[in-house]
N, CA, C and O atoms as a Tripos MOL2 file, in Angstrom:
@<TRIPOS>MOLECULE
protein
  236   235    59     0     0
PROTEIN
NO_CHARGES

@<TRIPOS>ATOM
      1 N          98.9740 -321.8140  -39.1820 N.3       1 UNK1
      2 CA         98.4000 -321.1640  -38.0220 C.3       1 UNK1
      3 C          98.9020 -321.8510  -36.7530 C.2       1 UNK1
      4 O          99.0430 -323.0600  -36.5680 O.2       1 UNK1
      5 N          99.0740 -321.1260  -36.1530 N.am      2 UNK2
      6 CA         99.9370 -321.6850  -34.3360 C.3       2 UNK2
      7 C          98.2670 -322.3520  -33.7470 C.2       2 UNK2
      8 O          97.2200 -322.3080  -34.3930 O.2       2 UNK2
      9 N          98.4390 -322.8650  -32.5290 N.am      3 UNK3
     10 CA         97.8200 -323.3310  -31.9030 C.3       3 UNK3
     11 C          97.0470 -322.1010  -30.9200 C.2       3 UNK3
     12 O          95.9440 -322.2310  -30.3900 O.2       3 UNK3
     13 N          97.6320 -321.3040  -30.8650 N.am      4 UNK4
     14 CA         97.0460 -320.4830  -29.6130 C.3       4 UNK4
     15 C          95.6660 -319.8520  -31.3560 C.2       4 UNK4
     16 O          94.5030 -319.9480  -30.9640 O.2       4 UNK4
     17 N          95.7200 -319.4740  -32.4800 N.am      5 UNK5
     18 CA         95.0630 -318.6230  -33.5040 C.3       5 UNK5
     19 C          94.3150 -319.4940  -33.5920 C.2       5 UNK5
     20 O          93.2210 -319.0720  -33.9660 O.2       5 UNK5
     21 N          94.3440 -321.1010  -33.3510 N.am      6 UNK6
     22 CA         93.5030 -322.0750  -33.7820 C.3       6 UNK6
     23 C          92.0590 -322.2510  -32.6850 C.2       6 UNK6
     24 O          90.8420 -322.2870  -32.8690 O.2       6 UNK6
     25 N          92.8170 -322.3170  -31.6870 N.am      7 UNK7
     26 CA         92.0440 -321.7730  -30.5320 C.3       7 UNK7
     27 C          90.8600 -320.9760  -30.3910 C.2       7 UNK7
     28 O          89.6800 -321.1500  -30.0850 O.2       7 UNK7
     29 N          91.6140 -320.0390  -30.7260 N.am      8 UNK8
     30 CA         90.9700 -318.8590  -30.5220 C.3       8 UNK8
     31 C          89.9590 -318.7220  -32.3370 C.2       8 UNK8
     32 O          89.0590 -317.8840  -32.3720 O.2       8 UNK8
     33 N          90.0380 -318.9680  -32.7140 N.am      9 UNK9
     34 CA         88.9550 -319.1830  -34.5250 C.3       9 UNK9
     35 C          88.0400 -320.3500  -33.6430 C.2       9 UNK9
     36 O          86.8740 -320.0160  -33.4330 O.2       9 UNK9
     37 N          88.4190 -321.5230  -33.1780 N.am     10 UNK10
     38 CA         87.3570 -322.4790  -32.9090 C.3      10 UNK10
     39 C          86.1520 -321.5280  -31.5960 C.2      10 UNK10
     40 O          84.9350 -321.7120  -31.6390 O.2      10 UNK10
     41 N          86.5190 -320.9970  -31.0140 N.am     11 UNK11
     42 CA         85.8880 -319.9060  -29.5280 C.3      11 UNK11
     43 C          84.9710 -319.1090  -30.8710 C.2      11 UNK11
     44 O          83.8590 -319.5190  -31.2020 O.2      11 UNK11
     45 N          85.3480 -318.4580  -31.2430 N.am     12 UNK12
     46 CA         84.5600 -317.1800  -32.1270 C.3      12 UNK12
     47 C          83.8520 -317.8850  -32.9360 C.2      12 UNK12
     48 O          82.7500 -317.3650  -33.1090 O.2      12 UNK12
     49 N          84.0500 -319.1350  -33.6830 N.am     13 UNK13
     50 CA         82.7970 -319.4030  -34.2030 C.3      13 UNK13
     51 C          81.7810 -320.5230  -33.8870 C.2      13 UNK13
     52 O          80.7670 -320.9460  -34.4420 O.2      13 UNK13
     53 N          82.3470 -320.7720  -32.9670 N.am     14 UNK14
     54 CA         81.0760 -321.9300  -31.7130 C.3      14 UNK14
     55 C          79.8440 -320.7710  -31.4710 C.2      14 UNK14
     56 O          78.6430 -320.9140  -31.7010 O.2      14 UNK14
     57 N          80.7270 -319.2760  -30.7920 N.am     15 UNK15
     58 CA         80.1730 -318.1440  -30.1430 C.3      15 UNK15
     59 C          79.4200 -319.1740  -29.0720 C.2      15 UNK15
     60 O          78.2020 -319.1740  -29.2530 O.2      15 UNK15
     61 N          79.6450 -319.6190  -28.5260 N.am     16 UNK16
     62 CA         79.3310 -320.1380  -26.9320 C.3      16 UNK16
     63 C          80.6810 -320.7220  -26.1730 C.2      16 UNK16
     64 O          81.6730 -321.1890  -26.7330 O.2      16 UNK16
     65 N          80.4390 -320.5600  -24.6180 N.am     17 UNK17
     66 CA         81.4230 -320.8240  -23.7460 C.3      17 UNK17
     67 C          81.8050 -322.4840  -23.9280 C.2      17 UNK17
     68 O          80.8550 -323.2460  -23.7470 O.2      17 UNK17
     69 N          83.0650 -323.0720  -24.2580 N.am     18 UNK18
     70 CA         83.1320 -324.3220  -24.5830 C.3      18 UNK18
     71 C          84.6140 -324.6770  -23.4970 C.2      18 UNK18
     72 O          85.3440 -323.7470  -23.1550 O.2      18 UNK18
     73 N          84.8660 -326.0100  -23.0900 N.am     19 UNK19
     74 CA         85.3950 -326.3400  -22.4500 C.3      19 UNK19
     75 C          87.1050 -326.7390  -22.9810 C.2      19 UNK19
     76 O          87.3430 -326.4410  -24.1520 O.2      19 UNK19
     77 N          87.9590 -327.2150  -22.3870 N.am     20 UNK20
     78 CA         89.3460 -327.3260  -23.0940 C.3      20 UNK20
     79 C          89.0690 -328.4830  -24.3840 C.2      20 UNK20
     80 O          89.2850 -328.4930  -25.5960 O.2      20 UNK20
     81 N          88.4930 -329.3890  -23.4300 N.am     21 UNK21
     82 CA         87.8000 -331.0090  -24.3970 C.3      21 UNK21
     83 C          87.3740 -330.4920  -25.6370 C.2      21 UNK21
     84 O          87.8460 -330.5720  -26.7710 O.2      21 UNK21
     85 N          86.2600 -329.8780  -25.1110 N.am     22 UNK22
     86 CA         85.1470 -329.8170  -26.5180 C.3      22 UNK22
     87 C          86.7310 -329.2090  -27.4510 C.2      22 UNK22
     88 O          87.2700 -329.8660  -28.3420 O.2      22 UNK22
     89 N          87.1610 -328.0010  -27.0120 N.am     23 UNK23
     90 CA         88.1060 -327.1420  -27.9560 C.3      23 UNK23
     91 C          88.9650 -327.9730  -28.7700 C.2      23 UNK23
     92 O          89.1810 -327.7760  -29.9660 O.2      23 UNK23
     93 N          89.4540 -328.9290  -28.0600 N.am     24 UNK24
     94 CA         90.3620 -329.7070  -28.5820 C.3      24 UNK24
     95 C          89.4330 -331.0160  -29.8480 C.2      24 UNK24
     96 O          89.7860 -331.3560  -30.9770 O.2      24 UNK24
     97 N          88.4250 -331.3720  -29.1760 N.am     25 UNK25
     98 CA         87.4170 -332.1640  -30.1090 C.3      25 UNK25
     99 C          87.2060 -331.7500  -31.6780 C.2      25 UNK25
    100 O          87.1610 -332.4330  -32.7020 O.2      25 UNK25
    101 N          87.0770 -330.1030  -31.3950 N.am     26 UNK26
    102 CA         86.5520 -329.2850  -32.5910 C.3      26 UNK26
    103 C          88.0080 -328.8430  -33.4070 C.2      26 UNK26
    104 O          87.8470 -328.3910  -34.5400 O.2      26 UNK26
    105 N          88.8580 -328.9060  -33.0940 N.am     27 UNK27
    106 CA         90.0660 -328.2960  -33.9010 C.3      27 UNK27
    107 C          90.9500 -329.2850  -34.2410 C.2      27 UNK27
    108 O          91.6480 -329.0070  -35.2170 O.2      27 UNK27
    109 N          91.2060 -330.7620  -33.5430 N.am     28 UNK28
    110 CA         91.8170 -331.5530  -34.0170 C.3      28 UNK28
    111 C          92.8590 -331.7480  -33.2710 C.2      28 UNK28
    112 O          93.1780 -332.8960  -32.9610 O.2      28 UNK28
    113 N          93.5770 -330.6490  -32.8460 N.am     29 UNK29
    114 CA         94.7240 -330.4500  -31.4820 C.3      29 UNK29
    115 C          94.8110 -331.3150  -30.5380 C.2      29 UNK29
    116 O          93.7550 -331.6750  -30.0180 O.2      29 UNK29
    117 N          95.7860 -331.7510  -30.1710 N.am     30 UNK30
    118 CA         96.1280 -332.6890  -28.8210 C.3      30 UNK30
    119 C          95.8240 -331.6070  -27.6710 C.2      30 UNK30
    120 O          96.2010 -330.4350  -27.6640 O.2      30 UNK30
    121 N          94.8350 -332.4610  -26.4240 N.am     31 UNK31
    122 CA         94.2550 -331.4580  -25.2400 C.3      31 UNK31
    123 C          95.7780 -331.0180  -25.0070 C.2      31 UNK31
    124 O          96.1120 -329.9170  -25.4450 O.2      31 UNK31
    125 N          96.6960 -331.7910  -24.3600 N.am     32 UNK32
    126 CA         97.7980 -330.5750  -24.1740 C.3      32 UNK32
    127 C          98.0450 -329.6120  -24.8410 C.2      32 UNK32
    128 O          98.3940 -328.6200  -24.2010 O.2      32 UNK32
    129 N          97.9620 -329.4570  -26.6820 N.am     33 UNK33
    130 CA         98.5770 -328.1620  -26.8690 C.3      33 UNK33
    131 C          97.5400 -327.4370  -26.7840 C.2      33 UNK33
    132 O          97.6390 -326.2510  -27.0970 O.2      33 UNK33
    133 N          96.2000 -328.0090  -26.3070 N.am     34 UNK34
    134 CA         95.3160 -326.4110  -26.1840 C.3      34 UNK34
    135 C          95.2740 -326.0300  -25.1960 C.2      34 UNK34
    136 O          95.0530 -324.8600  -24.8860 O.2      34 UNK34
    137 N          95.5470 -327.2440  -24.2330 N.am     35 UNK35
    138 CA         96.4040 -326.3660  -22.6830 C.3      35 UNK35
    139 C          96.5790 -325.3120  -22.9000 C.2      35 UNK35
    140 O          95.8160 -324.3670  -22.7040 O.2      35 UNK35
    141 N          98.4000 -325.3180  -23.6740 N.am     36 UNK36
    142 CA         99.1050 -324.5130  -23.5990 C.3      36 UNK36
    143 C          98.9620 -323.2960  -23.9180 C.2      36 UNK36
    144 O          99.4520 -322.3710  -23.2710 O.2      36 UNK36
    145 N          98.0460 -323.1210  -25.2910 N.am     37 UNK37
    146 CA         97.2640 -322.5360  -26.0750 C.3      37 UNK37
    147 C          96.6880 -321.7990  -25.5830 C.2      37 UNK37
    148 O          96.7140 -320.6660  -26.0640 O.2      37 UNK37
    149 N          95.8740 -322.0550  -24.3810 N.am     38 UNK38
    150 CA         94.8080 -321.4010  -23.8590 C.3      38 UNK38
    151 C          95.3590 -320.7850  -22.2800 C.2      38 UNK38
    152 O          94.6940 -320.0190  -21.5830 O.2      38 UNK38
    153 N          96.2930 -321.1550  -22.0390 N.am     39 UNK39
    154 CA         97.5030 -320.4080  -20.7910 C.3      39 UNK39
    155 C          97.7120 -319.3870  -21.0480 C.2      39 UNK39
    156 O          97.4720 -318.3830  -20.3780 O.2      39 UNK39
    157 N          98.5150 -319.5240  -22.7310 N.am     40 UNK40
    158 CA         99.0650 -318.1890  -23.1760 C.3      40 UNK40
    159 C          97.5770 -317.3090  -23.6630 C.2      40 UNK40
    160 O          97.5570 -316.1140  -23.9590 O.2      40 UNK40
    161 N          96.3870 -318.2320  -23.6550 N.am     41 UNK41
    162 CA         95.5600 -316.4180  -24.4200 C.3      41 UNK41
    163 C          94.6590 -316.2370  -23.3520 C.2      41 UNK41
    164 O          93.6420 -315.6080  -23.6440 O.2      41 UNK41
    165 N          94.8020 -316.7350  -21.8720 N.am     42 UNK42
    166 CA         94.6170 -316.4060  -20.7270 C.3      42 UNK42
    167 C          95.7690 -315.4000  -20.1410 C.2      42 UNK42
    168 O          95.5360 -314.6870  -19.1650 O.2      42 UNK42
    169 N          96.4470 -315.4000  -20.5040 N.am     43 UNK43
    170 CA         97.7370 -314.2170  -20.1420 C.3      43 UNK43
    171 C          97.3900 -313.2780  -20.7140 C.2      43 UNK43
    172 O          97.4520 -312.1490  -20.2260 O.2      43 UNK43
    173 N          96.9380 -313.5440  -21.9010 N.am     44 UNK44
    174 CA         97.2370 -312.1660  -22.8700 C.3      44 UNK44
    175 C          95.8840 -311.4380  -22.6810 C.2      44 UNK44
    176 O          95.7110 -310.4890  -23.4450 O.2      44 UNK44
    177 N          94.7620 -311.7480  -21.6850 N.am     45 UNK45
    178 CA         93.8330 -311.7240  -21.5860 C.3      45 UNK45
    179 C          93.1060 -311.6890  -22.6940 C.2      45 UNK45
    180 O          92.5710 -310.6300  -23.0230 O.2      45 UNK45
    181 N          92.9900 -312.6330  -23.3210 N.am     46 UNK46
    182 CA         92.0380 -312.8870  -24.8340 C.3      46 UNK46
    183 C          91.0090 -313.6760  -24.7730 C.2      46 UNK46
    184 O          90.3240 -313.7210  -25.7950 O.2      46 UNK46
    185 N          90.6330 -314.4220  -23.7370 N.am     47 UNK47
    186 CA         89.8180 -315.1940  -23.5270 C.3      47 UNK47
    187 C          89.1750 -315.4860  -21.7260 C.2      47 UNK47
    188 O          89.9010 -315.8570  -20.8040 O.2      47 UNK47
    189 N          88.2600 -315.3100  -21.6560 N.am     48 UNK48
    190 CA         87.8280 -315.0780  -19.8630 C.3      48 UNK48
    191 C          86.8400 -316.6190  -19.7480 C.2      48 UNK48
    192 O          86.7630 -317.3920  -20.7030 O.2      48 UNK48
    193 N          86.3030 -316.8070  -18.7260 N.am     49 UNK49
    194 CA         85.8650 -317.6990  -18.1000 C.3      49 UNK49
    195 C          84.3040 -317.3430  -17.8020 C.2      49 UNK49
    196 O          84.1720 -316.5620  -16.8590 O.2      49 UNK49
    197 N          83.0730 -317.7740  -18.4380 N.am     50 UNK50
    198 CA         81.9870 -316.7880  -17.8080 C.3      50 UNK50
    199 C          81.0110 -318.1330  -16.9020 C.2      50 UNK50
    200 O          79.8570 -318.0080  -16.4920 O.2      50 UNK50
    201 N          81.8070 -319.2450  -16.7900 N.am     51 UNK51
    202 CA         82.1860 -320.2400  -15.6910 C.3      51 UNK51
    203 C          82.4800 -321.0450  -15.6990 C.2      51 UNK51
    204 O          82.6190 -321.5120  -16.8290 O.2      51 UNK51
    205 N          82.9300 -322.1610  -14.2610 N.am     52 UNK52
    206 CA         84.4960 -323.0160  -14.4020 C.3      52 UNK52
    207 C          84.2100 -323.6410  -15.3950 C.2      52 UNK52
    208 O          83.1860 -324.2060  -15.7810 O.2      52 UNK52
    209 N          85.7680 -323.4200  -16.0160 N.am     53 UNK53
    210 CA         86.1250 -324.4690  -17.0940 C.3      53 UNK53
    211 C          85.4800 -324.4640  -18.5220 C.2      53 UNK53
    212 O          85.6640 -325.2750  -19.4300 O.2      53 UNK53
    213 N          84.8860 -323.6380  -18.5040 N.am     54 UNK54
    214 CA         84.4930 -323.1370  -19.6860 C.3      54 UNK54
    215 C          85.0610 -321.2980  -20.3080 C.2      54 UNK54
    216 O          84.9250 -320.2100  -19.7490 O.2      54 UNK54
    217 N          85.4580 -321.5280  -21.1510 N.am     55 UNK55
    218 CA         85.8440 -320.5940  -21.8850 C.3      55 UNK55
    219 C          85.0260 -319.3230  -23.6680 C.2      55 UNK55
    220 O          84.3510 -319.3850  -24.6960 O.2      55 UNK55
    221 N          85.6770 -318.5770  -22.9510 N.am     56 UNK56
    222 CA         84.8370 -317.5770  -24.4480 C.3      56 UNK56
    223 C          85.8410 -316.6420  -24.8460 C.2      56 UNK56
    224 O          86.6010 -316.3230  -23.9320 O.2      56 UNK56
    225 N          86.0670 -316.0810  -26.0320 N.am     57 UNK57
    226 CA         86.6920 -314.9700  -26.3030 C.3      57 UNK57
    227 C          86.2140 -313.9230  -25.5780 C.2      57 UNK57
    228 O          85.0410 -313.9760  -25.2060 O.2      57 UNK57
    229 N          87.0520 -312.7520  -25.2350 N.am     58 UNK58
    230 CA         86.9780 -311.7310  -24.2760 C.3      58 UNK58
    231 C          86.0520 -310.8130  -25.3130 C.2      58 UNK58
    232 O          86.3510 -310.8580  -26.5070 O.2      58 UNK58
    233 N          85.1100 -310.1130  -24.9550 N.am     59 UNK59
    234 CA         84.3370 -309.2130  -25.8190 C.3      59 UNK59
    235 C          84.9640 -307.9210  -26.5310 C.2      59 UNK59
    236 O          84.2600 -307.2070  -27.2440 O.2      59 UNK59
@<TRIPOS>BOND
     1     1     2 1
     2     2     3 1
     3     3     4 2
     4     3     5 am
     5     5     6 1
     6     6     7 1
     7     7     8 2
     8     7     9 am
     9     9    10 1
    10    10    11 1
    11    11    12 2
    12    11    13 am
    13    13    14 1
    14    14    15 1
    15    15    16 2
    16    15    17 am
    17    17    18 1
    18    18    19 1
    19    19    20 2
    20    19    21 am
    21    21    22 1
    22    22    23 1
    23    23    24 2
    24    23    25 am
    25    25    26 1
    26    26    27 1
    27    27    28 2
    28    27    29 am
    29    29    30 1
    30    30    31 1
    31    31    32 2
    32    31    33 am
    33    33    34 1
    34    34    35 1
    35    35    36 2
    36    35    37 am
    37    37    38 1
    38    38    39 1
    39    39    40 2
    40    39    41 am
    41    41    42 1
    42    42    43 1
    43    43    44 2
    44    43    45 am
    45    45    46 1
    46    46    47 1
    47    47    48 2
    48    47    49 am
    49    49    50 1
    50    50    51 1
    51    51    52 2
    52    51    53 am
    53    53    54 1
    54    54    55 1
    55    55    56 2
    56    55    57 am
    57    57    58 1
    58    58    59 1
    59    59    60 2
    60    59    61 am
    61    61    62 1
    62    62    63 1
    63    63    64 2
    64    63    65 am
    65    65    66 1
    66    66    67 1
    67    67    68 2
    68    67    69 am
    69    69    70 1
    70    70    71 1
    71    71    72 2
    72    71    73 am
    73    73    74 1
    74    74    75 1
    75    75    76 2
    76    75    77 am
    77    77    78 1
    78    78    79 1
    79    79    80 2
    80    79    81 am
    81    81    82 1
    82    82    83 1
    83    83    84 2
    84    83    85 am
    85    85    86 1
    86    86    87 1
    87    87    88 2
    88    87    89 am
    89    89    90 1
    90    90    91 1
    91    91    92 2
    92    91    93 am
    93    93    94 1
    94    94    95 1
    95    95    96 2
    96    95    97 am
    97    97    98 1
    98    98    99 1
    99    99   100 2
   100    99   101 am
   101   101   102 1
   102   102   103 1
   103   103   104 2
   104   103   105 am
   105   105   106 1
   106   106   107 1
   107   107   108 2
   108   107   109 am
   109   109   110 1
   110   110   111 1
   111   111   112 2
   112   111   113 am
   113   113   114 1
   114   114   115 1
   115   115   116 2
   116   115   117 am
   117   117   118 1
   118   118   119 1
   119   119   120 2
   120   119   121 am
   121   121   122 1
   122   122   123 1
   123   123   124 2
   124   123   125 am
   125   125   126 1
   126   126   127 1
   127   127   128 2
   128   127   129 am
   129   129   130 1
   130   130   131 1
   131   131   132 2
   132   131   133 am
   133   133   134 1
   134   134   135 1
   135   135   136 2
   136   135   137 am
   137   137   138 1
   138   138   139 1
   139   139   140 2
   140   139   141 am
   141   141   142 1
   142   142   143 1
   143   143   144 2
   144   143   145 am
   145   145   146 1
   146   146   147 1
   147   147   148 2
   148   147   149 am
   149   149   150 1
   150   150   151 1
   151   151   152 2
   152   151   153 am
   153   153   154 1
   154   154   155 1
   155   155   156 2
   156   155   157 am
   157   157   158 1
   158   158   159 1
   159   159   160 2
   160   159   161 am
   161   161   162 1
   162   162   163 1
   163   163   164 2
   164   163   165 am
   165   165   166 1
   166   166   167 1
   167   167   168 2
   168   167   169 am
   169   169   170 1
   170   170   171 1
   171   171   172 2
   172   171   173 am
   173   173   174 1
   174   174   175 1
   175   175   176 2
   176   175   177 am
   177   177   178 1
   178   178   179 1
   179   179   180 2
   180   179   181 am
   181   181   182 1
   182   182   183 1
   183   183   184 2
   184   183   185 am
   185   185   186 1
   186   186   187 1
   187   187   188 2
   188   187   189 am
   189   189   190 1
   190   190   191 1
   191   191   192 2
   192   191   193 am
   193   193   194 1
   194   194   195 1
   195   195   196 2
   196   195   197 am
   197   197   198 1
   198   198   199 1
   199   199   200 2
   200   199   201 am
   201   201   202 1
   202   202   203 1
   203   203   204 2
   204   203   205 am
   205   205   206 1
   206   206   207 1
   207   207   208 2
   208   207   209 am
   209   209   210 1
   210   210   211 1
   211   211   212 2
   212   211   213 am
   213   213   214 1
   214   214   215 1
   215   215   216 2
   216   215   217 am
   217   217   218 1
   218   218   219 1
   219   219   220 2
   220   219   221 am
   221   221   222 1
   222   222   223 1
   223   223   224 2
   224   223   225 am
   225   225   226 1
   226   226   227 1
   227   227   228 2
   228   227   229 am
   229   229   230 1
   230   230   231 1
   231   231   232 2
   232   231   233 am
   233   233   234 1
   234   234   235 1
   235   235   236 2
@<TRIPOS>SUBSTRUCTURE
     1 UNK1         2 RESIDUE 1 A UNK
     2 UNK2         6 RESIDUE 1 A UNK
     3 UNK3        10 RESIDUE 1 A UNK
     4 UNK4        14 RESIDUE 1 A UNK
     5 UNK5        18 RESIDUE 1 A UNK
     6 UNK6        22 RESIDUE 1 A UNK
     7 UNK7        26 RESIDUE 1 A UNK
     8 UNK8        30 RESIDUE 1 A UNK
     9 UNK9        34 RESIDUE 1 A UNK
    10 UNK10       38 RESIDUE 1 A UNK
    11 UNK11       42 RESIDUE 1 A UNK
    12 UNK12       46 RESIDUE 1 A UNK
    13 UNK13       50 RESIDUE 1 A UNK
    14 UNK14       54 RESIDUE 1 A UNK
    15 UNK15       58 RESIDUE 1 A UNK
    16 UNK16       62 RESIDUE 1 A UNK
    17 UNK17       66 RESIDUE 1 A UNK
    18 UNK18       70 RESIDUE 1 A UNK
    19 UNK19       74 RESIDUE 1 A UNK
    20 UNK20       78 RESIDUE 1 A UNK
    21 UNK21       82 RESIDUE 1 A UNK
    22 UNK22       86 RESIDUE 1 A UNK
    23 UNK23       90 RESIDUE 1 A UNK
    24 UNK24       94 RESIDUE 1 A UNK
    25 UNK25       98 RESIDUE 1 A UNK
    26 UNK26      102 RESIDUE 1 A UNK
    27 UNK27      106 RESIDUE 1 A UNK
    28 UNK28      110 RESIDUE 1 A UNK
    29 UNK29      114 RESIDUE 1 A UNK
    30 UNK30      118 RESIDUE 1 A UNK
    31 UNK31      122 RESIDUE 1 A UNK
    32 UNK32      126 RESIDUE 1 A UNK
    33 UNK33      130 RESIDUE 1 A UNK
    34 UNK34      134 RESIDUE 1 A UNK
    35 UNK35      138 RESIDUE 1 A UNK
    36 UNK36      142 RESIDUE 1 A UNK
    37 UNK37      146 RESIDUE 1 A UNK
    38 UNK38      150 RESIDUE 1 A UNK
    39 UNK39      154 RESIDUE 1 A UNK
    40 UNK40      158 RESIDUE 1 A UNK
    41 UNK41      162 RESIDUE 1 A UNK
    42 UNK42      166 RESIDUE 1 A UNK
    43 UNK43      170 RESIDUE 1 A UNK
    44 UNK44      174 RESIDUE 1 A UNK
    45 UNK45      178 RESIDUE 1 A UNK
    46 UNK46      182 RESIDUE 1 A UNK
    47 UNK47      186 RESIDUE 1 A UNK
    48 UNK48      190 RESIDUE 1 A UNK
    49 UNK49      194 RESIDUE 1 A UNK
    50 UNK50      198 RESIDUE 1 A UNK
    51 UNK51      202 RESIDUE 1 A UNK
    52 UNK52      206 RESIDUE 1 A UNK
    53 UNK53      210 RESIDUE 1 A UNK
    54 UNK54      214 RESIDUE 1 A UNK
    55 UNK55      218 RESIDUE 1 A UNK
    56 UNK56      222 RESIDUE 1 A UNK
    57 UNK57      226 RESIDUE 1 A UNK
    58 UNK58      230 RESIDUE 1 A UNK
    59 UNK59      234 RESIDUE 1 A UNK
């Protein structure tokens, strides 16, 4: 599994808004690649902000 799918599985089953840290805490990932991770599924609009710095999968 890539980093951006890893991401995005740790978001859906927290099901609460969690921060880059926590994301990276819970999946094992170095904070940079969930940076990156989370750039690209902010592009792809897959994931929104419901405030700063915290993140959720898009509904």
């Amino acid at each position: 599994m890539d980093a951006k799918a890893i991401v995005l599985e740790v978001l859906k089953k927290e099901g609460e808004p969690m921060s880059a840290g926590q994301i990276a805490e819970k999946s094992g990932l170095d904070r940079k690649e969930v940076d990156k991770a989370m750039n690209a599924l902010k592009a792809e609009e897959q994931i929104v902000s419901p405030k700063r710095c915290y993140w959720t999968p898009k509904p």
